[in-house]
PAKE-35614 format. One record per atom (N, C-alpha, C, CB): residue number from 1; residue in one letter; chain; x, y, z. Coordinates in steps of 0.05 Angstrom, whole numbers, plus 5000, padded with zeros to 4 digits. Glycine has a CB too. Layout:
N
   num   residuo   cadena      X      Y      Z
   NUM         A        A      X      Y      Z
...
***
This chain:
129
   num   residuo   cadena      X      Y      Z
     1         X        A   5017   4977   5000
     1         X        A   5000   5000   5000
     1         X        A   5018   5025   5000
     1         X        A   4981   5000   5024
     2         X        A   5019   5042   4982
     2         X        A   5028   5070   4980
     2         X        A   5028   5081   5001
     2         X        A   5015   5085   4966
     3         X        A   5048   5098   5015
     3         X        A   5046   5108   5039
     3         X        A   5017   5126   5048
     3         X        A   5071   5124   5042
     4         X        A   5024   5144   5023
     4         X        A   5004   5167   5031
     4         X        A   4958   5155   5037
     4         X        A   5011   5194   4994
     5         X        A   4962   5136   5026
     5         X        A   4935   5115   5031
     5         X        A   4942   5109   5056
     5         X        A   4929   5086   5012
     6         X        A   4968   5093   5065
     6         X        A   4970   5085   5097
     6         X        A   4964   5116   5115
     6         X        A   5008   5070   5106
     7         X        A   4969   5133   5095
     7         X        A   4981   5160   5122
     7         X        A   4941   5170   5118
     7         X        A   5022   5200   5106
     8         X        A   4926   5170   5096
     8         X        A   4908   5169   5100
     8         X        A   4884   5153   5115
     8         X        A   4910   5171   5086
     9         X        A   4891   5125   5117
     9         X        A   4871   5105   5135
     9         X        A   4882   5113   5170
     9         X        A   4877   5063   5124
    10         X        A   4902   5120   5168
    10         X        A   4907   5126   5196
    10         X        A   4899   5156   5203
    10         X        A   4937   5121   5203
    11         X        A   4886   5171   5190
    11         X        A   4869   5195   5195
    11         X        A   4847   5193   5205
    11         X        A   4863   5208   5176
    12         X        A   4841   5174   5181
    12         X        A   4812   5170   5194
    12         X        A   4802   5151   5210
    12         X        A   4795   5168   5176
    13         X        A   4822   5137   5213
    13         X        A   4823   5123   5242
    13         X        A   4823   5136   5263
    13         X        A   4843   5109   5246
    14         X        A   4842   5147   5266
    14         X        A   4833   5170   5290
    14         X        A   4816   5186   5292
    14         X        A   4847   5186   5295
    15         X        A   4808   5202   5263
    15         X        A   4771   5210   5270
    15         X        A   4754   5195   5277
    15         X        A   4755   5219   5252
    16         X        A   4761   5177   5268
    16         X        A   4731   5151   5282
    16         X        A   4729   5157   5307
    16         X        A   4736   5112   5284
    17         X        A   4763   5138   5321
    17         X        A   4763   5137   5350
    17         X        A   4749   5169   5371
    17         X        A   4799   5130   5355
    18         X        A   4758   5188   5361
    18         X        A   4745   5215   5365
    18         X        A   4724   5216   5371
    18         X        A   4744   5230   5349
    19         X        A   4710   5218   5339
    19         X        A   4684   5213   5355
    19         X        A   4663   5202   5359
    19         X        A   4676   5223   5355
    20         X        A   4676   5178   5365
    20         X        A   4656   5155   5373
    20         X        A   4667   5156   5401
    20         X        A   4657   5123   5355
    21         X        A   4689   5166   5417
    21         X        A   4684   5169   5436
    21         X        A   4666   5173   5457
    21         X        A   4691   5175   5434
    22         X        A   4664   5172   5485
    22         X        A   4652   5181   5502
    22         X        A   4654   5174   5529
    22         X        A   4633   5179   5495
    23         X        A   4658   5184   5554
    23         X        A   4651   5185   5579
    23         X        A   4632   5165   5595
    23         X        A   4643   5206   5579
    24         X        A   4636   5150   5607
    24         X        A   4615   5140   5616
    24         X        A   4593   5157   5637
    24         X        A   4625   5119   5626
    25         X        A   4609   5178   5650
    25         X        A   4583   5193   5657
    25         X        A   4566   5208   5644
    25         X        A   4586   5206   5672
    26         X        A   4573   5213   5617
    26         X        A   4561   5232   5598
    26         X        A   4539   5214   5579
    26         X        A   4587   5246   5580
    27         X        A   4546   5187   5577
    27         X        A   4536   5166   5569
    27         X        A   4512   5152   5584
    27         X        A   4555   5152   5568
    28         X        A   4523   5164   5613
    28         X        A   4501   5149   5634
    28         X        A   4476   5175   5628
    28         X        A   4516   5146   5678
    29         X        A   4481   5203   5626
    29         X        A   4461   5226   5625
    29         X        A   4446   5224   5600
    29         X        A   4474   5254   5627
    30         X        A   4461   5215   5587
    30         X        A   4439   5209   5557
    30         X        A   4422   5186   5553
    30         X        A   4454   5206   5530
    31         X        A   4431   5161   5564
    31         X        A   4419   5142   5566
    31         X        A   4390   5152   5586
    31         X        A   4439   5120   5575
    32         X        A   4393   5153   5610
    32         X        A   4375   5169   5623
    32         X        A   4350   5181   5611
    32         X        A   4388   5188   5631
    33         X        A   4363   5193   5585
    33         X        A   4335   5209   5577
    33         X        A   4321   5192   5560
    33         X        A   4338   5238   5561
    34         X        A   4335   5175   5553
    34         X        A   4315   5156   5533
    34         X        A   4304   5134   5548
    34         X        A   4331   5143   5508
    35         X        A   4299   5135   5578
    35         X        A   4295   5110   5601
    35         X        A   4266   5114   5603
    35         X        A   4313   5113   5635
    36         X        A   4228   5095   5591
    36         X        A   4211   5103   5597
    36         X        A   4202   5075   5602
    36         X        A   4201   5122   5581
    37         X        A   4205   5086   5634
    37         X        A   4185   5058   5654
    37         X        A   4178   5069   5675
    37         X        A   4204   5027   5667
    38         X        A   4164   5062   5679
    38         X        A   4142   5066   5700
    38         X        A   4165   5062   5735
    38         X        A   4111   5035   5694
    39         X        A   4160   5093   5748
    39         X        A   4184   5096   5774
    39         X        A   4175   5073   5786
    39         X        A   4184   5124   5798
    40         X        A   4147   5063   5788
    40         X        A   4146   5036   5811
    40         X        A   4160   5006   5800
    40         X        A   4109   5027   5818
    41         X        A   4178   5007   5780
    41         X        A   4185   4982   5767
    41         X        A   4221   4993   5765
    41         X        A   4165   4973   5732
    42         X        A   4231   5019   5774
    42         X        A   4259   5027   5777
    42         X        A   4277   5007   5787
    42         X        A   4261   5049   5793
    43         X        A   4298   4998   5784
    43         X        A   4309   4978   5789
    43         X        A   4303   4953   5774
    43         X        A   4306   4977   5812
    44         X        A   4278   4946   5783
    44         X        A   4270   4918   5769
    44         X        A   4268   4921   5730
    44         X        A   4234   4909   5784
    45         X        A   4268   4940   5727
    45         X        A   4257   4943   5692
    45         X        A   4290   4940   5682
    45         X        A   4235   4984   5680
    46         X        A   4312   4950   5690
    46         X        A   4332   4951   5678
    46         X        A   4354   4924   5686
    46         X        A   4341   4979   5685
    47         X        A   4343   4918   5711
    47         X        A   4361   4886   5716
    47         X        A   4354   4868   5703
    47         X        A   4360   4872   5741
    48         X        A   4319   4871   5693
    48         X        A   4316   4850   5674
    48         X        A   4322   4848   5645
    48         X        A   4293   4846   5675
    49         X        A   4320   4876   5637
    49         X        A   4333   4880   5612
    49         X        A   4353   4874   5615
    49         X        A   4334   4901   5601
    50         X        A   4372   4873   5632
    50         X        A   4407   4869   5621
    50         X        A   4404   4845   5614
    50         X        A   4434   4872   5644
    51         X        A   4390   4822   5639
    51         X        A   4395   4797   5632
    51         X        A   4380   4791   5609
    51         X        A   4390   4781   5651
    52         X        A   4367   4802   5593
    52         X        A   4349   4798   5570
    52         X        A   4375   4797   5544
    52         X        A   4321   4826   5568
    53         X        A   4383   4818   5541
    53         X        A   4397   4843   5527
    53         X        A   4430   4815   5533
    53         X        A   4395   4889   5552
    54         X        A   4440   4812   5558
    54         X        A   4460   4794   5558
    54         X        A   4459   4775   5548
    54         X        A   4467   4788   5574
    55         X        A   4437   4769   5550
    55         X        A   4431   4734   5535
    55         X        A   4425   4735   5506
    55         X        A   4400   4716   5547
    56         X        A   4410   4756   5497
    56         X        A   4419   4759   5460
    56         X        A   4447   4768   5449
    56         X        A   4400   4784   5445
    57         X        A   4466   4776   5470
    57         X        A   4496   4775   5465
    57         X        A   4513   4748   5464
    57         X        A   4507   4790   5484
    58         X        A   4500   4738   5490
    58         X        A   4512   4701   5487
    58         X        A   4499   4694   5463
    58         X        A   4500   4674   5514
    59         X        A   4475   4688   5455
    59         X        A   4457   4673   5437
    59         X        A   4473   4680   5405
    59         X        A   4421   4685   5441
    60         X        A   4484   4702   5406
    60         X        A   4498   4712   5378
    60         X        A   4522   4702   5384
    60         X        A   4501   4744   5371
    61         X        A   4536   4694   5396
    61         X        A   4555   4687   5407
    61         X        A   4563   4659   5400
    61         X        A   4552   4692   5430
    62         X        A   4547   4648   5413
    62         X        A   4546   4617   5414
    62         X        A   4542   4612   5382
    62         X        A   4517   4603   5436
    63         X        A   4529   4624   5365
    63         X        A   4527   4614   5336
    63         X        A   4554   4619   5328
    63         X        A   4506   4628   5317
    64         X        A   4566   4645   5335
    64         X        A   4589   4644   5324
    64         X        A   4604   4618   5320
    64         X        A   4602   4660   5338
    65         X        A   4608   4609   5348
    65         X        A   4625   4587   5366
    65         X        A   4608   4554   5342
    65         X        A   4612   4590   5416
    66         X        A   4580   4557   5350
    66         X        A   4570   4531   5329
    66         X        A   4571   4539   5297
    66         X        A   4535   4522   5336
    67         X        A   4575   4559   5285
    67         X        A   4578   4558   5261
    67         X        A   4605   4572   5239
    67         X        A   4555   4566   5256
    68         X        A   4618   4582   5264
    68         X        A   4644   4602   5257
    68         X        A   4631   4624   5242
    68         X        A   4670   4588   5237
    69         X        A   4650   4639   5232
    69         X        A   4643   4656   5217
    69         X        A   4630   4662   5186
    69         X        A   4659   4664   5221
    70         X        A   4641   4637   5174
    70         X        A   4638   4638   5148
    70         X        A   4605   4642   5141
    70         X        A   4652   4613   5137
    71         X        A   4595   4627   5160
    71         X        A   4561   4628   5156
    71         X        A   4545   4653   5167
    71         X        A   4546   4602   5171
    72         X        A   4560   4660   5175
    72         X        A   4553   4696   5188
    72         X        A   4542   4708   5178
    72         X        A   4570   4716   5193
    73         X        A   4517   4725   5179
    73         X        A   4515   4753   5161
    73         X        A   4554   4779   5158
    73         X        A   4483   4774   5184
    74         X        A   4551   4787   5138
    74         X        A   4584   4805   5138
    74         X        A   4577   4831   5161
    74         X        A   4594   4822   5097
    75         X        A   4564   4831   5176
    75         X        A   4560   4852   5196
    75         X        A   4560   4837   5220
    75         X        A   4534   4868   5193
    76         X        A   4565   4813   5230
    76         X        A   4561   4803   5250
    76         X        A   4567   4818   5268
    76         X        A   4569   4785   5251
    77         X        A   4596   4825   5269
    77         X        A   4611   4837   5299
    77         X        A   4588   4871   5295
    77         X        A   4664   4843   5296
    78         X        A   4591   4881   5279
    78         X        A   4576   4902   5287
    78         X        A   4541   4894   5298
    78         X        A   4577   4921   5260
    79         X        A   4528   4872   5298
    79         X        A   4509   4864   5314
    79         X        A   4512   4853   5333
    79         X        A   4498   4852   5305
    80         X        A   4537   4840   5337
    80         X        A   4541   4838   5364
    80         X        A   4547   4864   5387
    80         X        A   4562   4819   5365
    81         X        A   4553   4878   5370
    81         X        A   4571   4908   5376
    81         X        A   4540   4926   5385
    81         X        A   4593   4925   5339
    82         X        A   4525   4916   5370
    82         X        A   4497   4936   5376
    82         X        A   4483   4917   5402
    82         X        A   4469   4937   5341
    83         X        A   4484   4894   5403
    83         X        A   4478   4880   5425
    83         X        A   4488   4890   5456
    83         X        A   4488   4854   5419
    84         X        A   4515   4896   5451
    84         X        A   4533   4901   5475
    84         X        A   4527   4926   5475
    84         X        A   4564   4894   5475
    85         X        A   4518   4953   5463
    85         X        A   4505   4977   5462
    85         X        A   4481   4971   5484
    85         X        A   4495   4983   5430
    86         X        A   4460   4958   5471
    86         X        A   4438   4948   5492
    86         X        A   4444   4939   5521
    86         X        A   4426   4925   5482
    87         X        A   4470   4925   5527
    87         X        A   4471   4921   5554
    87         X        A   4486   4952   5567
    87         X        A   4489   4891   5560
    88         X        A   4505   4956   5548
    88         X        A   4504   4989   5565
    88         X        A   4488   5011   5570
    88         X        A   4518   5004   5558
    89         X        A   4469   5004   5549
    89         X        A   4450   5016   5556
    89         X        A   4429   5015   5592
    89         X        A   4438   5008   5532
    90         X        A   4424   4985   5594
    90         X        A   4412   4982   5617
    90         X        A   4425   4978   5634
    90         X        A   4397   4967   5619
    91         X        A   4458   4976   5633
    91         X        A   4477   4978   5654
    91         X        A   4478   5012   5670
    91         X        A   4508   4969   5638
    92         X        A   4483   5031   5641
    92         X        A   4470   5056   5650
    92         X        A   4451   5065   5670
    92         X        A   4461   5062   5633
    93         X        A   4426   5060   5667
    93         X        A   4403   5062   5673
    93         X        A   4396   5050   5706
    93         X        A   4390   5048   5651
    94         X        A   4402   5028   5703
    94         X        A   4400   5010   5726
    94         X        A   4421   5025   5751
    94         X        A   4410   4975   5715
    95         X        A   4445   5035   5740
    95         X        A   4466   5047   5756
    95         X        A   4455   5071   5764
    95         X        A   4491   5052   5743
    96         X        A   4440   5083   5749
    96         X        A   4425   5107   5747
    96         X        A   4412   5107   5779
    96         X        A   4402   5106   5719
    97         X        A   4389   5089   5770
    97         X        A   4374   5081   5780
    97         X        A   4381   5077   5814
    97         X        A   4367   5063   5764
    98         X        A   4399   5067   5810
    98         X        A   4409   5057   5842
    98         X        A   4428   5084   5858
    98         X        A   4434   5024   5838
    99         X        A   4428   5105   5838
    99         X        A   4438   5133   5850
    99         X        A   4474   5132   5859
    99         X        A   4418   5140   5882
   100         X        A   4485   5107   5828
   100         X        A   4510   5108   5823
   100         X        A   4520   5109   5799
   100         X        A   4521   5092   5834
   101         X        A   4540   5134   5810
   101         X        A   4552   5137   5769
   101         X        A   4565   5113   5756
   101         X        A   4583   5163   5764
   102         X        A   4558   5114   5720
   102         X        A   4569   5094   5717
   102         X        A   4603   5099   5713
   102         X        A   4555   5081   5696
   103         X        A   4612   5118   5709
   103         X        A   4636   5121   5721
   103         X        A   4648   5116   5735
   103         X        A   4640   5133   5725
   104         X        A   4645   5118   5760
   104         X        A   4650   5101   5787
   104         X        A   4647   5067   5786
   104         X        A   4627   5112   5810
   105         X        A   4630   5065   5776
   105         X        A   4627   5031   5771
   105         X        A   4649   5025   5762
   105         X        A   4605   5018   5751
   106         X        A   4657   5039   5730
   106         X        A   4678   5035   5720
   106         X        A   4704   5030   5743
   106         X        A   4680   5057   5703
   107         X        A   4703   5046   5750
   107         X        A   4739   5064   5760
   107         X        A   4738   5044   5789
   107         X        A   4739   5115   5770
   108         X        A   4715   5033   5801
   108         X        A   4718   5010   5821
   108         X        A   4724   4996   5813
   108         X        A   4703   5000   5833
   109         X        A   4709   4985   5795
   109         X        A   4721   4960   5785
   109         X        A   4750   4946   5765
   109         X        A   4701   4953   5775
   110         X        A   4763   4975   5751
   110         X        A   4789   4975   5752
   110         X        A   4802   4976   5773
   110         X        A   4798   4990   5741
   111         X        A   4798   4986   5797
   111         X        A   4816   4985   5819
   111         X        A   4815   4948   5834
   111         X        A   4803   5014   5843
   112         X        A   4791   4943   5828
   112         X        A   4787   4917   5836
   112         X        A   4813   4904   5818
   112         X        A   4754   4904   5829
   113         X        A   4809   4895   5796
   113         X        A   4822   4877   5782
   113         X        A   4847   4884   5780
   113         X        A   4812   4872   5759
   114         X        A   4851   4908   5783
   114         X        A   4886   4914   5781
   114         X        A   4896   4901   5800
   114         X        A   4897   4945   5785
   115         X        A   4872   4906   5824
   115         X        A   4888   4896   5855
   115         X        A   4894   4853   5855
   115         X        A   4854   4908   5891
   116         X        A   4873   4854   5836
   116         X        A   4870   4820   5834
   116         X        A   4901   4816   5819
   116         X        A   4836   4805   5810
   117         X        A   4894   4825   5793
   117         X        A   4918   4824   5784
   117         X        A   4955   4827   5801
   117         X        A   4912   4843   5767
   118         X        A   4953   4840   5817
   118         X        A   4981   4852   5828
   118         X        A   4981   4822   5856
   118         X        A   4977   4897   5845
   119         X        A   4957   4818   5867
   119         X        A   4960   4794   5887
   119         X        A   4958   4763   5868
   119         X        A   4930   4797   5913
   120         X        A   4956   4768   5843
   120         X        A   4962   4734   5823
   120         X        A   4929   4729   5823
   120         X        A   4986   4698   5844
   121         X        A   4911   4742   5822
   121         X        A   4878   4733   5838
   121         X        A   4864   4742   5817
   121         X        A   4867   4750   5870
   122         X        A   4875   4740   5792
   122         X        A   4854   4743   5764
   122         X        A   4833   4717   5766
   122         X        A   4874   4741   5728
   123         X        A   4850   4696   5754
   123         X        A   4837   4672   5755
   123         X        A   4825   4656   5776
   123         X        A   4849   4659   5746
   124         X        A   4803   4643   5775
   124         X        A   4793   4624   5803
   124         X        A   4772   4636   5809
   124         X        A   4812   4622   5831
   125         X        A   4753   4640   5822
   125         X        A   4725   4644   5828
   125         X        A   4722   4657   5852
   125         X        A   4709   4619   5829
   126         X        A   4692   4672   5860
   126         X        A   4700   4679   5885
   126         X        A   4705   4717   5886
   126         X        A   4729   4659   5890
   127         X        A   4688   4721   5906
   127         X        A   4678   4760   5899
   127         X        A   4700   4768   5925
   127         X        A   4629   4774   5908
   128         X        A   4716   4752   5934
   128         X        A   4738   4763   5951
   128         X        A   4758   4743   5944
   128         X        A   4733   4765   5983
   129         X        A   4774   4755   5924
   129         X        A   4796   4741   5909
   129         X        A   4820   4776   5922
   129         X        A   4787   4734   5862
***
């Protein structure tokens, strides 16, 4: 490939990454506005969606795994990609909901695994590793 095409796909590679960026607290405020359930079902409407929303991520998944790729529609990963959209979405919401940023979720739970990681405690089971 000609340089100036390489020096071009890597432009717009980085505009992608740009702006498809985003924040997860800024992510959690928008999701928010598109959240319409009824306040007496708060909590419950978004835990069930995840597990709904998670399980059409396995279910795409698992075909992968039983049929590889070749039998795929040519958009697969971007449907799986819109799937995993859907669980952030009610990961959002549900965090919302429980009156914690999803930011913080984030940035805990890197501090968790770093810490797993640094004591050898990635692998093996168990919510006090």
């Amino acid at each position: 490939m000609p340089e100036h095409e390489q020096a071009l796909r890597d432009e717009v590679k980085v505009w992608i990454e740009r702006k498809y960026s985003m924040d997860f607290n800024t992510y959690q405020k928008t999701a928010k506005t598109t959240a319409i359930y009824p306040a007496t079902h708060k909590i419950l409407y978004p835990a069930l969606g995840l597990a709904g929303e998670a399980g059409e991520v396995a279910n795409k998944v698992k075909k992968l795994v039983r049929d590889g790729t070749s039998s795929l529609p040519k958009e697969w990963k971007e449907q799986i990609g819109s799937e995993i959209g859907d669980v952030l979405w009610y990961c959002a919401v549900l965090a919302d909901d429980l009156g914690i940023s999803l930011g913080k979720i984030a940035s805990e739970n890197e501090i968790k695994l770093q810490g797993r990681k640094k004591r050898g405690m990635i692998s093996g089971s168990g919510d006090s590793r």
